[in-house]
N, C-alpha and C positions, 0 to 999 in steps of 0.2 A: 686796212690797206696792206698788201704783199710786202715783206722785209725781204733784208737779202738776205740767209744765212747761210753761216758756214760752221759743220761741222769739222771739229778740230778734235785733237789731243794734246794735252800739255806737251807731252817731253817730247814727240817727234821733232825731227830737225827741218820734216818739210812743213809742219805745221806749223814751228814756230816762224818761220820767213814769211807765209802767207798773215802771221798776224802784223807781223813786223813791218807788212808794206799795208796791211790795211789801216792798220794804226797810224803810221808816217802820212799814208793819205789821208786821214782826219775823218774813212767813212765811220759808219756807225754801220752796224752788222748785229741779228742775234747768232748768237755763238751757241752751238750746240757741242758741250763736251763729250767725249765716247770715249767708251774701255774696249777696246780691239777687242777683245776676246766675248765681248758682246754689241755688235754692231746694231744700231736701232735698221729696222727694214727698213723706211723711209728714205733713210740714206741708200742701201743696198740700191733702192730701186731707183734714186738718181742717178747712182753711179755704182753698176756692176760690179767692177773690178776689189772696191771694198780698201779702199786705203783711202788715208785722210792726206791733203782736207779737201773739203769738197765743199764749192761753194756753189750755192741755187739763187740766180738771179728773181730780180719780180714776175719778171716774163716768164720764167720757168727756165732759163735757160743755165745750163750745168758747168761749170768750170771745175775738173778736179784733180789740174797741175800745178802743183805750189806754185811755177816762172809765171802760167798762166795769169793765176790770181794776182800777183803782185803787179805785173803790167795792165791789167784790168784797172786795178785801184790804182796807180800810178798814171793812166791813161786819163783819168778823169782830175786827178788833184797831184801835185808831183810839188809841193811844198821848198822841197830842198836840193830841185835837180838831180836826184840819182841817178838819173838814165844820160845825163849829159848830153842830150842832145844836140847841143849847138856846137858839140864837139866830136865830130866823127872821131877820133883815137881814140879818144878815151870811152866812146859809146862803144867802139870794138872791143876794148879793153875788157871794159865790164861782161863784155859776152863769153871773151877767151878764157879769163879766170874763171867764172861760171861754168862752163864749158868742160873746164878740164875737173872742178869742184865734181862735179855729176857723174861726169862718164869713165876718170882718169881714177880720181883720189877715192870718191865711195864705195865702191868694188873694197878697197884694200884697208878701208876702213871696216866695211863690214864683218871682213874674213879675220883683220885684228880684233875686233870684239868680240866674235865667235867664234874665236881660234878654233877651240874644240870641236866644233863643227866641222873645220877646215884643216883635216892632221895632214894636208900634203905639205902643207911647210908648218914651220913654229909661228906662234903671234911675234916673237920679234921679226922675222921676216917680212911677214905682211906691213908691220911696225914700220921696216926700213922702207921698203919699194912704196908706200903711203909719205914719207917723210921726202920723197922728189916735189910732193905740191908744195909740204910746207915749206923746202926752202924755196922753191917760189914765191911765196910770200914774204918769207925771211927779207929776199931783195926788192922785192916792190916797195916794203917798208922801208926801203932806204928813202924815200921821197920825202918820208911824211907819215903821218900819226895815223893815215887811213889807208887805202889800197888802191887808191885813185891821188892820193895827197891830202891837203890841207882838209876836207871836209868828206864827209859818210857819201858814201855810195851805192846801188844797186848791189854792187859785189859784196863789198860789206857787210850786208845783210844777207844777202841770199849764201854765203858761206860761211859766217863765224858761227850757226848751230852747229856746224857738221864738223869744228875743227874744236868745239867744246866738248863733242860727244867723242872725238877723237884723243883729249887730254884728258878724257876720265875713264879711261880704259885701266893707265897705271898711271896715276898723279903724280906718286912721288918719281916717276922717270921724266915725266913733261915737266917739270918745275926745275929738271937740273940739265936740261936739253940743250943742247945750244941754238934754241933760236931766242935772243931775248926780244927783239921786236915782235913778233908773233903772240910772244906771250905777254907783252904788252898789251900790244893793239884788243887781243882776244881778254883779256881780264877789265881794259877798260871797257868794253859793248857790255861786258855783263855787270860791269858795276852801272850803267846808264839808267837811265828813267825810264828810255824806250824798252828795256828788257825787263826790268821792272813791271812796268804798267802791262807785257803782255804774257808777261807769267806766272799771272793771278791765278789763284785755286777755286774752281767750281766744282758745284756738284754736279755728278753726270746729270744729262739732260734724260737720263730712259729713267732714273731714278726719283728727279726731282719732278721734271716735266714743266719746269721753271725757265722762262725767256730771259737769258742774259744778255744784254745790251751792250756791246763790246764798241767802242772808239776811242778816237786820238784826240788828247787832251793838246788844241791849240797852243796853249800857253807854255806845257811844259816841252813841245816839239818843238817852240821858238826859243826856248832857254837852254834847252837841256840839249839839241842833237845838235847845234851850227859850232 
């Protein structure tokens, strides 16, 4: 019978949100790991463009937008409400922080890790004009442990890769930062279960050729994310 999988790589930030909503939705997935710099054809030939993740339903059919995937899998199983549906604000909410995560902050995240890439200003500039999201955040967490309040959200997940890839640029500057809730909030996701569980080390899949069975353990989804 046809699986769904999805070809992923560990340390992307839009791959880890697509495991992160498949996981939270409880599907079970083969997981095909890839090293960018050698992409299997198979993938190519779902999806062109050559960036992960890229997920191929039973039918054949292609998803290979991280928001995609997550609302896919969250479409069918939605465990812990993160879309908050029954709550128009806060279902905008999750959209606008999102929103600005994508189009606003990774731009200035990018050209901070690449400085050198980017000699039109210094990495701490790019540093600073990136640091308008984080305090964004900074005050959201004034509500609450998570970015919506009391409990994990859509935003949550679909942002705290890209604000860990952002605090590992110069650690020892983010760790004396003044955002403490951020760096709160962002050190408890990675202590969690849910990051845990989906930042397991495989072998490539062009290397092994080995089906890895990737899903969300019920139990620890009910202990471990509410």
């Amino acid at each position: 019978m046809p699986r769904v999988t999805l070809y992923s790589f560990r340390r992307c930030p839009y791959a880890m949100r697509a495991r992160l909503g498949i996981w939270l939705a409880q599907h079970t997935v083969e997981l095909r790991e890839i090293i960018l710099k050698h992409k299997p054809q198979a993938m190519l030939e779902a999806s062109p463009k050559g960036t992960v993740p890229v997920l191929i339903l039973q039918d054949g059919t292609v998803i290979d937008e991280s928001l995609d995937i997550i609302k896919w899998a969250l479409q069918h199983n939605d465990p812990l409400d993160l879309r908050r549906l029954d709550q128009p604000t806060l279902q905008a909410l999750n959209e606008s922080l999102i929103q600005q995560n994508d189009n606003d902050f990774k731009p200035y995240l990018d050209k901070y890790k690449y400085a050198d890439r980017h000699p039109e200003q210094q990495a701490e500039d790019y540093r600073e004009q990136g640091e308008h999201f984080i305090a964004r955040l900074e005050q959201q967490l004034q509500i609450g442990p998570y970015l919506l309040g009391e409990r994990l959200s859509l935003a949550d997940i679909a942002i705290f890769p890209f604000i860990r890839q952002f605090a590992h640029v110069d650690l020892p500057w983010w760790q004396q930062a003044p955002y403490p809730k951020v760096q709160t909030w962002l050190q408890t996701l990675l202590n969690s279960e849910m990051f845990n569980a989906i930042m397991g080390k495989y072998p490539t899949w062009l290397d092994s050729g080995e089906a890895v069975m990737f899903t969300g353990d019920p139990l620890l989804l009910k202990s471990k994310t509410q």
